[in-house]
N, C-alpha and C positions, 0 to 999 in steps of 0.2 A: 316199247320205248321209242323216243319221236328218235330222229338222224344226231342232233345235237342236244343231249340229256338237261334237263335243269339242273343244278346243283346249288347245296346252303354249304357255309364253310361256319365253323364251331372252334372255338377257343376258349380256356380258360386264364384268367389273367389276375394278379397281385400286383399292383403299383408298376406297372408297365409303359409307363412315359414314354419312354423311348421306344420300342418295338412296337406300340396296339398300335400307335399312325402307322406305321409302315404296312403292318399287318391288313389294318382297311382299306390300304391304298393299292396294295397288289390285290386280294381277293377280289374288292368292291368293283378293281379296274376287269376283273376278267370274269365275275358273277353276278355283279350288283349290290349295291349299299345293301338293300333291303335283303338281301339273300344271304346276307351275316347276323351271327349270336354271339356275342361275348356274355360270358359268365362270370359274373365279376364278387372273386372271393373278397370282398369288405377290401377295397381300393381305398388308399387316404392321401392318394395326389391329385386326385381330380382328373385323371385320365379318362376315366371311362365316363363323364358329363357330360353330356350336350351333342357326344356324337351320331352318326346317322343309321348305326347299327342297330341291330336292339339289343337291350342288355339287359340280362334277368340278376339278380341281386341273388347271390346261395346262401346269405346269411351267417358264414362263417362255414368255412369247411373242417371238421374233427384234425387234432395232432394225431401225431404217434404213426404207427400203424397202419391207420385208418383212412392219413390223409389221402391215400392215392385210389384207395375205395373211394370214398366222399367226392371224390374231383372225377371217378369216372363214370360214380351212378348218375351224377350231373350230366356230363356228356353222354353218356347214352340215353337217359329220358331223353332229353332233347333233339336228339339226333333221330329215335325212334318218332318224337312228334312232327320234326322234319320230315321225315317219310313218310310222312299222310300224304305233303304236297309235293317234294322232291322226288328227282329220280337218283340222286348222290347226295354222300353230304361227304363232308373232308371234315377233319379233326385235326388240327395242329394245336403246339404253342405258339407264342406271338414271335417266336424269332425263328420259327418254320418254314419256307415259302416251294410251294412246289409249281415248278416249273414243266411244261411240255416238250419235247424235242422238238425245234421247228423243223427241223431238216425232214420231218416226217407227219408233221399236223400243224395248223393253224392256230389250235387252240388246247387249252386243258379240254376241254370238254368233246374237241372232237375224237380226242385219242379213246374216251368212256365207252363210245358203243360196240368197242371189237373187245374188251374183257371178257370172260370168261370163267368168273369166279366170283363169288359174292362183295369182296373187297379186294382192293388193289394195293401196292407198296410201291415205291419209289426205289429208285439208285440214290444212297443218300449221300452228301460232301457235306463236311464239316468246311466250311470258308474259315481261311486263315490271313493273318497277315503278317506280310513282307517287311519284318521290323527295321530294314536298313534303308527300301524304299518309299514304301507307302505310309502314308501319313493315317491322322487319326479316323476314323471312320464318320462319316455325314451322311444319317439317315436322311436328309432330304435329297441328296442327290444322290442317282442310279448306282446302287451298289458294286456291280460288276466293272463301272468307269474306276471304281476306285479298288476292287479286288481281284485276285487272276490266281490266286492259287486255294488249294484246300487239299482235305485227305479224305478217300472213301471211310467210311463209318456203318459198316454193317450192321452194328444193333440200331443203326437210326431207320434204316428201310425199315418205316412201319406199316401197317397193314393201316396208313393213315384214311382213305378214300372208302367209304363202302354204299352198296345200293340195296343190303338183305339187313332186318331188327335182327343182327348179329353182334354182340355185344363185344367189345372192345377189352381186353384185362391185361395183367401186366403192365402199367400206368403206359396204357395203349403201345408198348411193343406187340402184342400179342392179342388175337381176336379168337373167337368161339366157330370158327371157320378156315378151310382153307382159305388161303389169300395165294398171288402170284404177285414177286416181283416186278415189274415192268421195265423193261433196256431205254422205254420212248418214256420215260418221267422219269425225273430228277427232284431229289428234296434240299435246297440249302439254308445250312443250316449255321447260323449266326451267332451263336453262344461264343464262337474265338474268333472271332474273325478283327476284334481292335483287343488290344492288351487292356489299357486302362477298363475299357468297359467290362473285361470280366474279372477285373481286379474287384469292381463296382457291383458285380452280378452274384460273384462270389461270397462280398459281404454281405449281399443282403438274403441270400437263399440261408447263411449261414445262422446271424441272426435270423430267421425263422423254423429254422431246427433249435435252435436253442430257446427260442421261447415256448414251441411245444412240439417239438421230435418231430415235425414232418420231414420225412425223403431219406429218413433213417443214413447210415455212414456217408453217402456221397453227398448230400446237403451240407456236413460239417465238416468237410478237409476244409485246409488253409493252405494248401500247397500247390491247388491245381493251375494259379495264374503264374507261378515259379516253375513246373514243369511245364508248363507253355513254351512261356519265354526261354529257356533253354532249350526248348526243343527246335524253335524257330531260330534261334541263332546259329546250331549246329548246322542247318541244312542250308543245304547249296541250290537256292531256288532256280538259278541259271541252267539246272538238269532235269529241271522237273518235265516229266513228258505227260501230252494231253491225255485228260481222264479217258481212256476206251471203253465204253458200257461190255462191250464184245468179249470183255477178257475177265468179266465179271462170271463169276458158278450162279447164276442165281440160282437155282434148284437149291444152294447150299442155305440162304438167308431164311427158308422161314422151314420149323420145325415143329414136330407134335411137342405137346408140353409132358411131364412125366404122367400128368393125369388121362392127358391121352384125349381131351375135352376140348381140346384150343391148338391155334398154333401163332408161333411169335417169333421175332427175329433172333437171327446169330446171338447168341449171349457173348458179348463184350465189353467192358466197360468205354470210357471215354477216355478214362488214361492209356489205356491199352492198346487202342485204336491209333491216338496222338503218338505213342511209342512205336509201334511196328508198324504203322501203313508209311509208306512214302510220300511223301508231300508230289500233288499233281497240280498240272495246269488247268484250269476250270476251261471246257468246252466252248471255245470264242465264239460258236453260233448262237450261243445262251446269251451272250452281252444284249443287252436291250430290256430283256425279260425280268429283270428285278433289277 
């Protein structure tokens, strides 16, 4: 493997307006346009036209069940044809963005050649927002000018980054491989990070469980942007002390699955996460990076 790895970055997206620009904009800026694949489940805002990535067309992915099958045999073919020519690929959503510690690398990709294990996992932060300070969120300007706090989210350390045709399962929490946390990568993670937007993100994951049972119970709550908002008004963000990677078990985040085949992150939900983690300050060395 050369000193600084090649790497392809892989997302799957549905009407994505808002997050796939950001999405091309961070990867493309630290990979290359060309070294992105969006898989675009039958898009009908026109997001995914014209851009510089390539976009394969899935034709519709199966409800029910089946959807998070269908959405991962997609990313793994593909990920598997990326590694003809890659030495990594990364797997996210489009409101994913993983970040390098710079206090310890210059780049995502230089931190790749000291791994150790087929695929890699992040420290992952849910980003949140400061309902009494911070205003609505502007994907076009530097996320972290406008956000400073979030909560760790252990089921999100996914076994995102791999460099072995190791298949990815559990709607990619979990891979057919050891993986290893990382203390030097960070995943942030944008789902809460502005109120109205997941008021926005909510209805529409919901209507599409409702038209055909994709993402089974957590696709169909109606309550998660109400325990947000409550949850952020409770807290005293004037306490929140800086994320410490150092204070993190990672040994704890990834675990064999009961079949004994795989291994995948902490099982947690997101509400659960949002309820007992403590609201932290996002590491001010990371401001710049997304």
């Amino acid at each position: 493997m050369s000193q600084r790895p090649s790497v392809a970055a892989v997302t799957v997206v549905k009407d994505e307006s808002v997050m796939l620009p950001l999405w091309l904009h961070h990867y493309g800026e630290r990979l290359g346009l060309d070294h992105l694949v969006v898989l675009d489940d039958q898009s009908t805002d026109g997001s995914t036209e014209g851009i510089a990535a390539e976009v394969q067309q899935l034709g519709g992915l199966p409800g029910g069940t089946d959807f998070e099958r269908g959405r991962l045999k997609a990313a793994n073919q593909t990920a598997r044809r990326l590694l003809d020519t890659f030495d990594w690929v990364v797997f996210t959503d489009a409101d994913e963005f993983l970040v390098h510690d710079p206090a310890r690398h210059d780049s995502l990709r230089d931190l790749l050649p000291s791994a150790t294990t087929p695929a890699i996992g992040p420290l992952a932060l849910n980003v949140v927002q400061d309902l009494e300070a911070e205003q609505p969120l502007d994907t076009t300007r530097p996320i972290l000018d406008q956000r400073s706090y979030g909560y760790f989210a252990p089921n999100m350390c996914k076994p995102s980054t791999k460099r072995r045709r190791v298949s990815w399962v559990v709607a990619s929490h979990g891979i057919r491989s050891r993986f290893e946390v990382r203390d030097d990568l960070f995943m942030l993670h944008l789902k809460f990070a502005d109120l109205e937007r997941l008021k926005v993100t909510a209805a529409h994951r919901r209507g599409l469980n409702a038209q055909d049972g994709r993402g089974g119970g957590s696709w169909n709550r109606d309550d998660v942007a109400q325990v947000f908002e409550r949850r952020m008004r409770a807290t005293d963000f004037g306490a929140a002390a800086e994320f410490d990677p150092g204070q993190v078990d990672r040994g704890s985040l990834n675990v064999q699955t009961p079949s004994g085949n795989a291994w995948r992150t902490t099982k947690m939900s997101q509400l659960s996460s949002m309820r007992d983690n403590p609201v932290v300050r996002i590491p001010a060395r990371l401001r710049g990076l997304l």
